[in-house]
C-alpha positions in Angstrom: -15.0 12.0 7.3 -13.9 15.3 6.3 -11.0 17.4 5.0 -9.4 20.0 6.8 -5.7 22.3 6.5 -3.8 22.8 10.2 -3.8 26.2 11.1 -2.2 29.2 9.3 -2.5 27.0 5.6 -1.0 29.0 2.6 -2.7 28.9 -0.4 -1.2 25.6 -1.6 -2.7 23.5 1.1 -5.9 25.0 0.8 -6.0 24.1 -2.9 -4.5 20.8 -1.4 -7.7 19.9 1.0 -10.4 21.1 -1.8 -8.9 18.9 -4.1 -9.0 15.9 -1.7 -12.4 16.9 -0.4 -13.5 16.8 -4.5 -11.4 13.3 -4.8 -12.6 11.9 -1.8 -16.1 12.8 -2.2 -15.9 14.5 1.5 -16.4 18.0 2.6 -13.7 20.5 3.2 -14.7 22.5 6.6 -11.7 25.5 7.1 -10.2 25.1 9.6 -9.7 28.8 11.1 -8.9 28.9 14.7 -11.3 25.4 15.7 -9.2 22.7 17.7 -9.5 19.3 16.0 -12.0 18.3 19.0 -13.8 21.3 18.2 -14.0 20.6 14.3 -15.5 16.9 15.4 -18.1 17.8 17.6 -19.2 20.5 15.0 -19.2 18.1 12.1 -20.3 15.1 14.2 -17.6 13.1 12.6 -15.0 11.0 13.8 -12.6 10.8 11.5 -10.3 13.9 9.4 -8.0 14.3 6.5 -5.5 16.9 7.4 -3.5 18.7 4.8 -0.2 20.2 6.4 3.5 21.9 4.8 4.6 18.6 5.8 2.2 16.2 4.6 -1.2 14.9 4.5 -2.5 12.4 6.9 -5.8 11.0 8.1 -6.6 12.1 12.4 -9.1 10.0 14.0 -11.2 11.0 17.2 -10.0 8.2 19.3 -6.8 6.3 17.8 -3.6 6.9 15.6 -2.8 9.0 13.0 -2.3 7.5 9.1 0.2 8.9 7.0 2.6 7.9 4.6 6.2 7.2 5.7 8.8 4.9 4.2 10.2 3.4 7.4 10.0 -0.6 6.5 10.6 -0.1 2.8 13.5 2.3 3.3 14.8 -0.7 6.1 14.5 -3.8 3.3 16.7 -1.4 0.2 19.4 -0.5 3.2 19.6 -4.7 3.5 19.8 -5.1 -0.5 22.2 -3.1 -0.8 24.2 -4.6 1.9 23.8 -7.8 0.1 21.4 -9.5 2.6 18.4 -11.5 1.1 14.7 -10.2 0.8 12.1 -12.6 1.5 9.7 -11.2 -1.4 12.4 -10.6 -3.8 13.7 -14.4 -3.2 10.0 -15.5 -3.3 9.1 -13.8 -6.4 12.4 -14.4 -7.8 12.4 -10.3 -9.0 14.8 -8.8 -11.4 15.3 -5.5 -13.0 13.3 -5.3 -16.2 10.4 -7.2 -14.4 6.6 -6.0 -14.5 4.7 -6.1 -10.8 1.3 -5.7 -10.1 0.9 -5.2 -6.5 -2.7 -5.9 -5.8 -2.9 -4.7 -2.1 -0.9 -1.6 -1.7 -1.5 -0.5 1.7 1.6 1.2 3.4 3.4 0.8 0.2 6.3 -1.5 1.6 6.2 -4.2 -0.6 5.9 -2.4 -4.1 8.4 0.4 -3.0 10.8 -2.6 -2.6 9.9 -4.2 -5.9 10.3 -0.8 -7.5 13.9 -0.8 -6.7 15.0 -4.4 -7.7 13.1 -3.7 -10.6 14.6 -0.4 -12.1 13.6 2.1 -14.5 13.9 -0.5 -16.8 10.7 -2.6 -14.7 7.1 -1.1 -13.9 5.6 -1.7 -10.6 1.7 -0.9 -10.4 0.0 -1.2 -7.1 -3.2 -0.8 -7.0 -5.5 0.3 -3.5 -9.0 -0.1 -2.9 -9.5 2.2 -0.1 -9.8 5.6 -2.0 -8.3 7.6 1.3 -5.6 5.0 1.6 -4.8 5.3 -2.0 -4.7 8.8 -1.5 -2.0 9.8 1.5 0.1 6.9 -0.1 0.2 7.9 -3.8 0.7 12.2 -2.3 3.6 10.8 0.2 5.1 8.3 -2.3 5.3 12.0 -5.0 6.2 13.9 -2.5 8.9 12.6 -0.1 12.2 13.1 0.7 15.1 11.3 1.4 19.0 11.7 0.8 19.0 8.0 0.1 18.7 8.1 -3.9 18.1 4.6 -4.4 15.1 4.7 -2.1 14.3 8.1 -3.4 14.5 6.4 -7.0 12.2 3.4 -5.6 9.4 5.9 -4.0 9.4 7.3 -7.4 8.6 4.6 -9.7 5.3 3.0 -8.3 2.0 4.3 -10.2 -0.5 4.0 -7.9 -4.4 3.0 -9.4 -7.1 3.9 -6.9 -9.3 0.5 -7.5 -10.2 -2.8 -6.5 -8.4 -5.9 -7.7 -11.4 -8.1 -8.2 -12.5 -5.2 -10.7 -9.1 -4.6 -11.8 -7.6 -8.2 -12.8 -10.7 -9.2 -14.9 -9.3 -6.3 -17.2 -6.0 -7.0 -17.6 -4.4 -9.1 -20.1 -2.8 -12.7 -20.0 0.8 -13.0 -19.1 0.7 -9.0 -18.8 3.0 -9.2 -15.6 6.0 -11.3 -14.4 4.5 -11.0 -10.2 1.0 -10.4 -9.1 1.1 -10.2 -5.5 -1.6 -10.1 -2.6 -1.0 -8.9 0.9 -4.6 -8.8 2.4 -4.9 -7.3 6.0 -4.3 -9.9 8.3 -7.6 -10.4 10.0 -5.4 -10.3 13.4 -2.4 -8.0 13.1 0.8 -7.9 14.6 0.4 -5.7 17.9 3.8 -4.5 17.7 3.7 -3.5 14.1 2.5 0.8 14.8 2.1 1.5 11.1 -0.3 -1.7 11.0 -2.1 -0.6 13.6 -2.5 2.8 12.0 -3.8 1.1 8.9 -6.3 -1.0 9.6 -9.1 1.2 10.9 -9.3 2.6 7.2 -8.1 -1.1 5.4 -10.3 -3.0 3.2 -11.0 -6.3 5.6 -12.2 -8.3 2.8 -10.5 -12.1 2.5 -8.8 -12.8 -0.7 -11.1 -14.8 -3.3 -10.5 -18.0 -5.5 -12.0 -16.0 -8.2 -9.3 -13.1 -8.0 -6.3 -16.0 -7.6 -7.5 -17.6 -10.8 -7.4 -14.4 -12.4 -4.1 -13.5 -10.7 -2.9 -16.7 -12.1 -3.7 -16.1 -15.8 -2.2 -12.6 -15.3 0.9 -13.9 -14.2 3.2 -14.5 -16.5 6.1 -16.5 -13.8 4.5 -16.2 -10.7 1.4 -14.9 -7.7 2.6 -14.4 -3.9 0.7 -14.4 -0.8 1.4 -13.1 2.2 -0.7 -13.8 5.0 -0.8 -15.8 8.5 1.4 -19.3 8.0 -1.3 -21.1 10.5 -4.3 -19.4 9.1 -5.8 -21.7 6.6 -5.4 -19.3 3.6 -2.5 -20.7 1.9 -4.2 -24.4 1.6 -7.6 -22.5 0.9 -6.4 -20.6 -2.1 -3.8 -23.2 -3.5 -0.7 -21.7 -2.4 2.8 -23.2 -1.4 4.4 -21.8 2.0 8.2 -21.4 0.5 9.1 -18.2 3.3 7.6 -18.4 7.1 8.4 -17.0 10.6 6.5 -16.7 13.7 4.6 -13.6 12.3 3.7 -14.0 8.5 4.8 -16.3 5.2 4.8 -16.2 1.8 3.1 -18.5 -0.1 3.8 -19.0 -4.1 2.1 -20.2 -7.2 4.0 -20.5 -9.8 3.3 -21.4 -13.6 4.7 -23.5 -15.9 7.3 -24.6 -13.4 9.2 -21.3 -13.6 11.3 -21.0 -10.7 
């Protein structure tokens, strides 16, 4: 992998890429008049960070472009402010004031949402262990516009934490959040889900471990959600209750001390 600008860059995306190229640990190449094909076969990579006036997203030889965009997230605040229920929310039973640790950030979705029920009053951490991931969402989730202030509030308030939460739980202190929540890739993702699809190839594949639930639990100061596959096995492996399904995904709940 390396970084790039698109063509023509002003000074700020330049500083842009060589700042991602230190962050990431990756070269920066400049791009001058070289076609994307071009910079590949040069580099013998397969895989490019590109920083544009318009954002910064991850181009891959063969596949789909990442970047950050708020399309599911912006979807599920539209519905709670119509009044129409949230799975998550109703799962995790969130209010404003609440603390959220998000332990799989991925596209963002889920902690942009629990940024909004939560409010300035809350704080919603979601932490990524896939330092390019991290990255594009953390830039996109600063840097975004939208006439829609409540979602432009929401993108606002999650603090991102480039790091792993089997490294990161062990450090945190009991009852420190009301929520922890997992949302692992699925080890066989919806087809029809594009922004999935465009997040796998770079997604941390690992399974969620009993060791990081129990920690997750002893975090937890009401409750720890899963999502994952409601026929997969996971829920019953890792001690979860299914309390949200459809055809696609559920959420599965453990909650303490009978808090509902």
């Amino acid at each position: 992998m390396f970084v790039t600008t698109s063509f023509h860059p002003g000074t700020k995306e330049i500083q842009e890429a060589r700042y991602l190229s230190a962050l990431l640990g990756i070269p920066y190449v400049k791009r001058e008049r070289h076609s994307l094909p071009g910079l590949f076969a040069q580099t013998g990579e397969s895989r490019a960070v590109i920083v544009t006036k318009q954002g910064w997203r991850v181009e891959e030889e063969q596949g789909q472009p990442f970047f950050f965009h708020p399309s599911m997230s912006a979807l599920r605040i539209k519905q709670l402010l119509n009044g129409d229920p949230d799975a998550m929310v109703e799962c995790a039973g969130l209010k404003p004031g609440n603390r959220v640790l998000d332990c799989t950030l991925g596209m963002g979705a889920d902690a942009v949402v629990a940024a909004h029920v939560v409010g300035d009053e809350g704080q919603v951490v979601a932490l990524e262990s896939q330092p390019v991931i991290a990255a594009i969402v953390k830039h996109g989730l600063k840097t975004y516009e939208t006439d829609r202030k409540a979602l432009h509030r929401a993108l606002r308030r999650v603090e991102v934490v480039q790091a792993d939460y089997r490294s990161y739980l062990p450090l945190c202190q009991d009852n420190s959040f009301d929520v922890v929540m997992f949302d692992p890739m699925f080890r066989e993702t919806v087809q029809a889900s594009n922004a999935i699809q465009q997040l796998k190839p770079l997604a941390n594949p690992e399974p969620l471990d009993e060791r990081s639930v129990r920690e997750a639990i002893r975090v937890a100061k009401r409750a720890v959600l899963l999502k994952e596959r409601p026929k997969g096995g996971e829920f019953a492996r890792l001690g979860f209750e299914i309390v949200k399904s459809s055809s696609s995904f559920a959420w599965g709940v453990i909650r303490k001390g009978g808090v509902q």
